[in-house]
C-alpha positions as a Markdown table, in Angstrom:
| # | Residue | x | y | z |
|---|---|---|---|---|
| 1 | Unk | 64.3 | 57.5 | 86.1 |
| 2 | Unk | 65.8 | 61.2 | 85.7 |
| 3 | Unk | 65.8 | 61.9 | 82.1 |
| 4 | Unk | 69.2 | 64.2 | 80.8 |
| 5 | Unk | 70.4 | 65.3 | 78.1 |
| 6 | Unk | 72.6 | 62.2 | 77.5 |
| 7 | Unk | 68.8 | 60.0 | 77.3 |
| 8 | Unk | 67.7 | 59.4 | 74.4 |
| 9 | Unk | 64.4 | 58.1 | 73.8 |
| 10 | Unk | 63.4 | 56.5 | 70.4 |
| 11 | Unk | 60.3 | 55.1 | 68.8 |
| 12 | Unk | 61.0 | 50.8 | 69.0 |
| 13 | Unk | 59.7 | 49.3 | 65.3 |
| 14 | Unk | 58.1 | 46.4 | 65.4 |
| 15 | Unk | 57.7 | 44.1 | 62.4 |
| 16 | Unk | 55.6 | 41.4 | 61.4 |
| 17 | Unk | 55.4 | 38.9 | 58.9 |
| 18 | Unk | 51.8 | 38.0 | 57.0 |
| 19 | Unk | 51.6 | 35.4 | 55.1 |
| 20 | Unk | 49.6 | 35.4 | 51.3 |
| 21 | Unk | 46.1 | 35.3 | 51.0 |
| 22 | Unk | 44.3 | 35.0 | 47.6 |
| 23 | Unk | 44.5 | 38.2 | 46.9 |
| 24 | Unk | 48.2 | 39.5 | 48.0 |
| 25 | Unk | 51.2 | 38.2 | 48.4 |
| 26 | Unk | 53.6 | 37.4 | 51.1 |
| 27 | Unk | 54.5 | 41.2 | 52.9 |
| 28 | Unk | 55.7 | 43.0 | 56.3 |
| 29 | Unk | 53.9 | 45.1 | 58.5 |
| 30 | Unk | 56.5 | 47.4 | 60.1 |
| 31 | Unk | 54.8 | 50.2 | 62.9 |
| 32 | Unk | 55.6 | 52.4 | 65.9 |
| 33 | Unk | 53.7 | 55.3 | 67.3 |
| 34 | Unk | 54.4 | 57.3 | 63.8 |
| 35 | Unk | 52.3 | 55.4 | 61.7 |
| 36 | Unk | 52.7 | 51.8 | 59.6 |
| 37 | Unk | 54.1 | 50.7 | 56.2 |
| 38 | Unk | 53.4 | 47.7 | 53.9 |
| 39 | Unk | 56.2 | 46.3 | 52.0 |
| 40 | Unk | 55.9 | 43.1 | 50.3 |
| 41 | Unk | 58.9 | 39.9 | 50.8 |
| 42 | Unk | 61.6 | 40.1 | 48.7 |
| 43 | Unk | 62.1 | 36.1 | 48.3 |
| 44 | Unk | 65.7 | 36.7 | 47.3 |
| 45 | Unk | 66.4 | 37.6 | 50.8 |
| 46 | Unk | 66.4 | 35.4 | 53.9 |
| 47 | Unk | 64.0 | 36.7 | 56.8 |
| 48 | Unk | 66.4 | 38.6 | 58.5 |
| 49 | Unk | 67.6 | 40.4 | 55.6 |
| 50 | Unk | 64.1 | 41.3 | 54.4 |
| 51 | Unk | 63.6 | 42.7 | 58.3 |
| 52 | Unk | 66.8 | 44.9 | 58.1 |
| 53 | Unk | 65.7 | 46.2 | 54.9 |
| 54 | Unk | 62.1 | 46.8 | 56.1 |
| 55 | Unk | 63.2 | 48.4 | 59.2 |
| 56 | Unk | 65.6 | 50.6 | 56.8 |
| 57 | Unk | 62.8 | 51.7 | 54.4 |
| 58 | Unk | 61.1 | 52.4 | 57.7 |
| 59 | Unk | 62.9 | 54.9 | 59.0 |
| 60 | Unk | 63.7 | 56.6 | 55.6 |
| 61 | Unk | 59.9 | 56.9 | 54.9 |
| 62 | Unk | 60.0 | 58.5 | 58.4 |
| 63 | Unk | 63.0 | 60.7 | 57.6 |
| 64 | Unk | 64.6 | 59.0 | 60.9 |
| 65 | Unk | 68.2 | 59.1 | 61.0 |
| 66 | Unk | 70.5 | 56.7 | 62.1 |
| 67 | Unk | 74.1 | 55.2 | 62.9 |
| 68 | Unk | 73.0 | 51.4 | 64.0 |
| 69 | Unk | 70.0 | 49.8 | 63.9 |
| 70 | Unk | 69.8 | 46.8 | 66.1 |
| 71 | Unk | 67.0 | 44.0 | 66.0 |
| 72 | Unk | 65.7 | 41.6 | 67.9 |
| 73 | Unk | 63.1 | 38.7 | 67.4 |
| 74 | Unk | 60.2 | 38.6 | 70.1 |
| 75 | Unk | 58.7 | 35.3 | 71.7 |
| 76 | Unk | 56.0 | 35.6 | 68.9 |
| 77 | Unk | 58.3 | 35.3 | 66.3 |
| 78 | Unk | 57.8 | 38.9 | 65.3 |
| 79 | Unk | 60.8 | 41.5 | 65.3 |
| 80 | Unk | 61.5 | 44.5 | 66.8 |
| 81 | Unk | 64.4 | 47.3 | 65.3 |
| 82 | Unk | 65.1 | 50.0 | 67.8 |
| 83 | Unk | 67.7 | 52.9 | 66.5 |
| 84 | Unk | 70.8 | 54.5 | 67.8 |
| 85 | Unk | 71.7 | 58.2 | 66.6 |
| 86 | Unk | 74.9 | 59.7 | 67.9 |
């Protein structure tokens, strides 16, 4: 692959869901090569509305700017957000 200056090469995020356990609640895991963040579910979302949002929080904790974020599910049932800046 010859890399340019129109390739852009981002950090995906991948996001996971843990269930509770007797001493926390339900929560994401969202991580990429800069590090990992905790958030707990928001049970007035649905899950793909608590993945946006985690994947949001993500990349503002990250100072990561963006113009789309677009998500996919894996064969695990976890997710993955990868980012597009213009």
């Amino acid at each position: 692959m010859i890399i340019t200056e129109q390739t852009k090469i981002y950090q995906a995020i991948h996001i996971k869901w843990f269930g509770p356990s007797a001493h926390k609640p339900s929560r994401y895991k969202a991580r990429s090569g800069a590090g990992s963040i905790w958030v707990t579910k928001n049970y007035g979302l649905n899950t793909e509305q608590n993945v946006r949002v985690i994947a949001e929080e993500y990349c503002k904790r990250k100072g990561w700017p963006y113009d789309m974020l677009y998500i996919g599910q894996l064969y695990d049932g976890s997710y993955v957000a990868v980012l597009l800046h213009e």
